[in-house]
N, C-alpha and C positions, 0 to 999 in steps of 0.2 A: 211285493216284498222282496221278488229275488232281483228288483233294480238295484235294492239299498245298499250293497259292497260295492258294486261298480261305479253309482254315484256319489259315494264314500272315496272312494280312490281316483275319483276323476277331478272332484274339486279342491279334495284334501278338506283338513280339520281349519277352522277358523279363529281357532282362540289354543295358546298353549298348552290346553288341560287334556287330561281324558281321560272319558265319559267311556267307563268299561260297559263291553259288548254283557245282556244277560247269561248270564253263565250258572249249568247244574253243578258247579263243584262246592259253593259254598253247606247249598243241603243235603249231598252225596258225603262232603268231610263231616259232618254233621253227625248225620246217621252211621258212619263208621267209626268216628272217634266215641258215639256210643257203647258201638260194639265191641271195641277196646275195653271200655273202662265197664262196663259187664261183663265180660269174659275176665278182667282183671279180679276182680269182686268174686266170680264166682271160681276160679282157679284157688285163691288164697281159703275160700271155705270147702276146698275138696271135692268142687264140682268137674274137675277135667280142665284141660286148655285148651278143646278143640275152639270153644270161640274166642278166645283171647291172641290165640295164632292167627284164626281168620280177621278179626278184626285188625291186626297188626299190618298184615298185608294188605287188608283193605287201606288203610289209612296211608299205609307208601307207596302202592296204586296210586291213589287221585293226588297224593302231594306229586309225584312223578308227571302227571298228566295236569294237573292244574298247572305248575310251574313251567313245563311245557308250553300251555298258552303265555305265559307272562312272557317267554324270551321270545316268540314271535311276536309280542306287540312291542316288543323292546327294540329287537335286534333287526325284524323284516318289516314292519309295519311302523316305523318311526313315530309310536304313541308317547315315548318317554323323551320330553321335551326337557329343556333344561328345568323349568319349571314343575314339571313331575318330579325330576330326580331330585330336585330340593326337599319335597315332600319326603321321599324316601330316606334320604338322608338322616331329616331327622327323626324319620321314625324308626331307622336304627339303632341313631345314638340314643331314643328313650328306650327299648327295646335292652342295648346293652347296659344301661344306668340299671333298669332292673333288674337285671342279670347279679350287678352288681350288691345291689341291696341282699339275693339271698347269701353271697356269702359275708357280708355285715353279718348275719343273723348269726350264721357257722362259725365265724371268729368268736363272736363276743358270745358262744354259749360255750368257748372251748378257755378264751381267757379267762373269764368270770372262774369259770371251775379251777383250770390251773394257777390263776394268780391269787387267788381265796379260797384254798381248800375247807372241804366243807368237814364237818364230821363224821358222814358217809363216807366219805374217803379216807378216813382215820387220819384226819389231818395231812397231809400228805399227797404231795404229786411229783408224778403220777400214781394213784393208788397200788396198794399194794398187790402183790402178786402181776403186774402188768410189767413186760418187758418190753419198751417200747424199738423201734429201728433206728439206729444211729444214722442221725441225718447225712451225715456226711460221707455215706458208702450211696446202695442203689438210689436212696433219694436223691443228693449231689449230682449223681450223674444223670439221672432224670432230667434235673432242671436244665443244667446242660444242655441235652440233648434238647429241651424245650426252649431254651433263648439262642440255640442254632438255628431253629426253625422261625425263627421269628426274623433272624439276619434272611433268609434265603427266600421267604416271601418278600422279603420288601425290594430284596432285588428282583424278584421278578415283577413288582409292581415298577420298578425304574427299566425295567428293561421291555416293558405293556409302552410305558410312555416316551421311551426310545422307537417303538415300533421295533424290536428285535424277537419276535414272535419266537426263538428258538431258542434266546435265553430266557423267555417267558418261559417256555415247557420243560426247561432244564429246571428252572430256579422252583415252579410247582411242585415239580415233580419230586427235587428233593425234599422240598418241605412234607410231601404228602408220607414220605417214607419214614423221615424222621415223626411224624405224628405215627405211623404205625408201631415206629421203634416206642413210642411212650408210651404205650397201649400195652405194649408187649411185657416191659419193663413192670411195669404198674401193676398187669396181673401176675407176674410171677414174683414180685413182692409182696401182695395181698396173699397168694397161697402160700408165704413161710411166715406168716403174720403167725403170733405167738399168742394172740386174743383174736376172739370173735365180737360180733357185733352185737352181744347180748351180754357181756362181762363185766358192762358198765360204762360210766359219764365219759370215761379217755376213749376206750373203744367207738361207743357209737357218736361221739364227733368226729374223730377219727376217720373213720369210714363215713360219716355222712360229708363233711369237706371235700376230701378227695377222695371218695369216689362223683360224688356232683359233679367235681371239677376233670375227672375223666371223662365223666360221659360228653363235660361238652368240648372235649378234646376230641370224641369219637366223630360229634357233630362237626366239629369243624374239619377234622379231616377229609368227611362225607363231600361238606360246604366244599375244601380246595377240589376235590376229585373229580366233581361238575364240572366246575372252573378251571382244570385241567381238560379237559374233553370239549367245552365252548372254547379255550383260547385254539387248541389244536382245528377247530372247525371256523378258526377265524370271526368269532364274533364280537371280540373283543377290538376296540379301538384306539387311539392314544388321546382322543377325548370322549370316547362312550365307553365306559367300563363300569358302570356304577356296580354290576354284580360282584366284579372280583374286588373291586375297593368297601365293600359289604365284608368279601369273606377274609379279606385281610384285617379289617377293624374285627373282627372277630377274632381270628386269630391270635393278634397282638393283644387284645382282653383276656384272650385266655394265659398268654406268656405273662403279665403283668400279675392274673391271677396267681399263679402258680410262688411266686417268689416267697408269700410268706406260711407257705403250707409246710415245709420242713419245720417248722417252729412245732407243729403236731407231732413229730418223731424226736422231740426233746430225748435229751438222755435220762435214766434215773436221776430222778433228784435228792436234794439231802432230806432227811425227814431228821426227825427233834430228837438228839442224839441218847437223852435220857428215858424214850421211848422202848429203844431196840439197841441195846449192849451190841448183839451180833453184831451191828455193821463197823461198830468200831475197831476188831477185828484187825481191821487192816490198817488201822492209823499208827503209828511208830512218833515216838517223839524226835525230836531234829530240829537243832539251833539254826535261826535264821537271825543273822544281824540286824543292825538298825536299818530302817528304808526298807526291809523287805515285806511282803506279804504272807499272809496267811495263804497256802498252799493244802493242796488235796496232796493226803499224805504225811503230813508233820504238823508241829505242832511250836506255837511260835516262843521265845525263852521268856521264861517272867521276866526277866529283869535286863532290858535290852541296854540302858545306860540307867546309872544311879539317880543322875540327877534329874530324870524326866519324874514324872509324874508317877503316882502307884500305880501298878496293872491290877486291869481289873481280874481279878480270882473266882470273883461267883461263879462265870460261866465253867472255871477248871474244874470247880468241887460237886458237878455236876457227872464226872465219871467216876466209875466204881473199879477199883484195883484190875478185875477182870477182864474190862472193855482193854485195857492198855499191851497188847502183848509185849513180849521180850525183845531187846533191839541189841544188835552185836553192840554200838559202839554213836556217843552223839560226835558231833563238830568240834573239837576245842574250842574251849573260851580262846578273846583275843588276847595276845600276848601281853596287854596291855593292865590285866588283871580285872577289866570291866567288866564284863562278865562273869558270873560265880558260878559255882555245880549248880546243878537242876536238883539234886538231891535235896539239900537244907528244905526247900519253899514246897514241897509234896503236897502239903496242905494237912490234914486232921490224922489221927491216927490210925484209921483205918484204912486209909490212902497208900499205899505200896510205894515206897520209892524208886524211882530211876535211877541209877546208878552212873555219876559223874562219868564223863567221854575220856577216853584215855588221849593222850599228847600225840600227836603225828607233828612232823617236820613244817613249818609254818612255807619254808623256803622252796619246795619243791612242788609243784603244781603239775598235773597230769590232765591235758584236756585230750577226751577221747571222742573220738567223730563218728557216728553209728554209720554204720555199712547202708548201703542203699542195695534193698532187696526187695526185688517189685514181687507182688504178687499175682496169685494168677487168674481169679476174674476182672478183675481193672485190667491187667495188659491185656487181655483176652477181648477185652471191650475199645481198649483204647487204641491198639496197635494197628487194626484191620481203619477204625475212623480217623488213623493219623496217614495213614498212608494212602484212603479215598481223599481225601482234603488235598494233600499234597499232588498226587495225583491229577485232583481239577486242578489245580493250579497249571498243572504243566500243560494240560491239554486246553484250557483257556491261552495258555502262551501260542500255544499251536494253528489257533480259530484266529489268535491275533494278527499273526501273521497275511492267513486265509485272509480271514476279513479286509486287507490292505490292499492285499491283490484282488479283491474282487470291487472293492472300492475304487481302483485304480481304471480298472475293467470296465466301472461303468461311468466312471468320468470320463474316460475316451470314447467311449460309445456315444456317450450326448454331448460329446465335444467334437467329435466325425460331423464331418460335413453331411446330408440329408443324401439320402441312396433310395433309387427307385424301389417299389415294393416288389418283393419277391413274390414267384408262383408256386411256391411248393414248401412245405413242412420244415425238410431240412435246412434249406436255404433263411425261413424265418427263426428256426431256432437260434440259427447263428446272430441272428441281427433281433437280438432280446432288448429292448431299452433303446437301439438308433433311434435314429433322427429318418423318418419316411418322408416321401413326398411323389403326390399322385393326385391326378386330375380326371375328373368323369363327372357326373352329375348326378345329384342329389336325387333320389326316390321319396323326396317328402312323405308321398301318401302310406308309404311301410314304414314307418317308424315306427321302433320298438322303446316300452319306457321299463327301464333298470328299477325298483325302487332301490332308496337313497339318501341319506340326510345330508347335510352340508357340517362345517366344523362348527356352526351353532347350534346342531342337533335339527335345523328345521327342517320338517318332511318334503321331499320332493322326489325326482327322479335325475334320472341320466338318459339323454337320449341318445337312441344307437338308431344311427338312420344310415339305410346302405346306398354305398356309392358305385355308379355302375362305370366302369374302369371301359379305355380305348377298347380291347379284346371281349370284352363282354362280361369280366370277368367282375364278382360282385363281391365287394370289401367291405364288413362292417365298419362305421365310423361310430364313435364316439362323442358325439360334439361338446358333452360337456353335460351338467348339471342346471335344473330349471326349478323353481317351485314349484309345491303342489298346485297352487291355482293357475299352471299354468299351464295345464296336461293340453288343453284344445289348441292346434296350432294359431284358430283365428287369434288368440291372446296375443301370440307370439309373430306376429305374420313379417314382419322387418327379419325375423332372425331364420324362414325358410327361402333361404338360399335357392334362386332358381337357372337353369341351365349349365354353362361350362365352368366347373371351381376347380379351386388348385389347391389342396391342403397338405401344411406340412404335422405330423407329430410323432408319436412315439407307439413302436410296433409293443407290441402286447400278446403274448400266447392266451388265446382260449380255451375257456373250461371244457370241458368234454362229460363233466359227468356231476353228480350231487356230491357239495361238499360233504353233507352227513347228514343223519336224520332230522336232525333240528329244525332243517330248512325245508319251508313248507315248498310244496310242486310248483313250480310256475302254472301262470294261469295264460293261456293261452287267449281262453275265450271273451275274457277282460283287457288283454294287453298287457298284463304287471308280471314284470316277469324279477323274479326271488333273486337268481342267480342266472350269468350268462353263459348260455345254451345254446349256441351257433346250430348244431343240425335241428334241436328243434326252432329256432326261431328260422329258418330256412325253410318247413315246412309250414307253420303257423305262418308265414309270409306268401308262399309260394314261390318262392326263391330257387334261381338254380343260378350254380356255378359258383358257390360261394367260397370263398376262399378261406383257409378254418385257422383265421387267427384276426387281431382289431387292432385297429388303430386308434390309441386317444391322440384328441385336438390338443393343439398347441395351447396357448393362454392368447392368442390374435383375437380381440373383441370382437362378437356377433355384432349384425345392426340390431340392434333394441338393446342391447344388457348380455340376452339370453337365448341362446343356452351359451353358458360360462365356462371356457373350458380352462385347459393347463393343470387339470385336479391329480394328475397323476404324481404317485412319491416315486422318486427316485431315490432320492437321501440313506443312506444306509449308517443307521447305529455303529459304531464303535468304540464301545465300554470293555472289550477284552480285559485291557491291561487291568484297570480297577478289579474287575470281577478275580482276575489271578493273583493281584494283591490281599485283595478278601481272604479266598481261600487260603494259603497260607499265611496270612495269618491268623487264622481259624485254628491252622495245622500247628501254630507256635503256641496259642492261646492252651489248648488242649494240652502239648507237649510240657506248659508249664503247670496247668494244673494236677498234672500224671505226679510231678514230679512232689511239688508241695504236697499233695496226697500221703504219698508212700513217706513225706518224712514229719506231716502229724502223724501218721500211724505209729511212725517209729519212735518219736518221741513219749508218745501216746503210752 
């Protein structure tokens, strides 16, 4: 049995699929997600939480450790074939369809109540006593904050498929923080909340919508924070990424989520005005001419032209003297005499009358412009994210530059005529990306195999076969990429190169150490080696004199096909400029919404 990995990685897989290895963690999650929901059970009936805690960690133990194996059969062991990740694909998108369905469920028990008040609610929504959050302060800027994060993941997914790995961890990164900014926002909204979750049908939809909808904002934040940490450890590719293209369709489900959740934070509503005299209180009568509307506040004139139609009065004779407070002064009728006092038309005798608006000057019109007076949690919030935004912009102007020059840097490099290979560190740092060229001969029998996939995802390696230089001195080569069936070199025998060659390609600094934990040990004792490792494969070789840097092959066709080289990128992303237009306009986007803020408020 312990042949089966070696001859698993000597032949490779034969068909696109895969046939996962047996594995303890399906009845290990099992048994712990037990212990979770026992411990849950007995927590809520006053048994302790010692096993609801345990359970807990047991269960993000083996999700940690189980997912662990999946990115090794992903990322190092090229198990996820295009053919796999179609699988996954769509078992995401049913995954988030149902995601989708529970909050169907959260809308329509929250419409149903608020658009049919019941009689449990005293007709009336939002019930009484219930002060709900003006949507348009922290919630507003909630969402905000959430369809920012939604622009900044996807540029980091354009900047995954640019290969610019560092706008990748920039553009994560701010998504990741703006998720924690929602989190943050959310729970110190929830604790000025004015109801609890037991106050009735607005409360606990209320809180069961969004809060659902936060938790799986937590989850997705969790999701990018991975995906922060695999792009930084380089597992991600510009055609193998299916993990972050996962966590970004999650992401952007949760932003889409989020849009119609302020509809939950509605304002007071009107309830049936001959229910509750108080609220009318505040109502003042106030001529509004023809064409206008009924307005919060006033009260529209019976008799807006003679010769329209009768107005209807049932609804007026529905207030009681009391509801109507005192008002200095109405509108003048139009000069035109169309208009009559409000007085005569009062309605019955018990009815109070208004007393006709005295004359102002028709002629003279006073338009006054309300002051803009920001207040101080919005600028407190808004001032410190108007000036990071602005900010990227300028230092994206700055990287653009960078980036020009260093683009510049390596098109003269592989545009330099080919230069003998260097003996020493400093001398290859300098020549990062030349054009090499060096002649010795091939060590067939030490070959070392990289594992590898090609850009169709198919499993193979990269063979690093060392060449032993005029001075004795021994140069990793690179020759290029082969199939998995084609590890034995008899397969390949056109393509090992014998006695004196002459290669020209591109120098390469070598790794010195483990990307990060992700990546499994190299295996010496098999040949497969994870990550390149120059002193150990120097040893696992028996190698001396090895020179500690590689050389990839040009694209010059081997005899047979294979091994295929020229696989190396040189090409260097430059979306700068875009990225610095984004952000400011992010920065103008915001700066306009500050502004229409503070002047519904003032309006308001």
């Amino acid at each position: 049995m312990s042949e089966s990995p070696a001859a698993t990685i000597q032949h490779g897989p034969k068909h696109q699929y895969h046939l996962v290895d047996p594995s303890p963690w399906p009845f290990i999650g099992a048994f712990c997600a037990g212990a979770l929901a026992v411990g849950g059970v007995l927590y809520m009936h006053g048994h302790g939480s010692l096993l609801l805690i345990v359970g807990f960690v047991a269960v993000l133990a083996m999700m940690a450790a189980w997912w662990r194996d999946v990115i090794k059969e992903a990322t190092f062991q090229g198990h996820h074939s295009p053919v796999v990740q179609i699988g996954m694909r769509y078992g995401m998108a049913l995954f988030i369809a149902s995601e989708v369905m529970f909050f169907a469920a959260f809308f329509w028990a929250f419409f149903d109540a608020s658009l049919f008040p019941k009689p449990a609610t005293g007709g009336v929504w939002p019930p009484k006593g219930i002060h709900p959050f003006d949507p348009f302060e922290l919630p507003f800027l909630n969402t905000m904050i959430l369809l920012l994060s939604g622009t900044t993941v996807t540029w980091a997914h354009h900047a995954l498929l640019e290969n610019d790995r560092k706008g990748l961890l920039l553009g994560l990164g701010i998504t990741i923080l703006l998720g924690l900014s929602f989190t943050g926002v959310q729970g110190y909204e929830y604790s000025h909340a004015a109801f609890t979750f037991k106050d009735g049908i607005y409360p606990s939809t209320f809180f069961m919508a969004t809060g659902f909808h936060g938790f799986h904002v937590i989850i997705g934040t969790t999701f990018l924070i991975v995906c922060w940490f695999r792009a930084r450890a380089g597992h991600f590719k510009p055609d193998h990424h299916f993990g972050f293209e996962a966590a970004a369709w999650y992401w952007h489900f949760v932003d889409v989520t989020r849009l119609p959740l302020p509809a939950l934070r509605a304002r007071q509503g009107l309830r049936w005005l001959a229910h509750d005299s108080a609220a009318l209180r505040g109502v003042r009568p106030r001529h509004f001419g023809p064409g206008c509307r009924r307005r919060a506040g006033g009260l529209r004139h019976p008799h807006p032209w003679r010769n329209r139609r009768a107005p209807r009065r049932a609804r007026r004779n529905q207030f009681r003297s009391a509801d109507l407070g005192a008002y200095r002064a109405l509108v003048p009728p139009h000069p035109g005499g169309g208009d009559p006092a409000a007085s005569p038309a009062q309605g019955r005798a018990d009815r109070a009358a208004i007393p006709p608006s005295r004359p102002r000057p028709v002629a003279r019109i006073t338009v006054l412009m309300p002051r803009f007076r920001p207040t101080f949690w919005p600028t407190l919030m808004a001032m410190p994210a108007f000036l990071v935004l602005i900010g990227l912009g300028i230092w994206q102007l700055e990287r653009l530059h960078w980036k020009e020059g260093l683009i510049a840097a390596r098109e003269a490099a592989i545009a330099a005529p080919p230069v003998a290979v260097p003996r020493d560190v400093a001398a290859a740092s300098a020549l990062e990306f030349h054009r090499v060229r060096a002649s010795g001969e091939f060590l067939n029998d030490r070959e070392f195999f990289l594992g590898a996939s090609n850009e169709n995802g198919t499993t193979g390696y990269h063979v690093i076969t060392p060449l032993r230089l005029d001075d004795g001195a021994l140069l990793l080569v690179d020759r290029g990429w082969i199939p998995g069936n084609l590890k034995e070199p008899a397969k390949r025998e056109a393509g090992q190169l014998a006695g004196t060659v002459e290669i020209e390609g591109v120098l390469r600094q070598g790794t010195m150490a483990k990307p990060n934990w992700f990546v499994p040990d190299n295996r010496c004792d098999i040949n497969y080696w994870f990550w390149l490792d120059i002193p150990a494969m120097a040893r696992c070789g028996g190698l001396q004199k090895v020179l500690p840097f590689t050389v990839d092959a040009g694209p010059a066709p081997n005899p047979g096909g294979y091994p295929r080289g020229g696989l190396t990128r040189v090409a260097l992303p430059n979306d700068h400029l875009q990225y610095a237009i984004t952000w400011f306009a992010l920065a103008i986007g915001l700066a306009v919404v500050y502004v229409v803020y503070h002047r519904r408020q003032k309006s308001a």
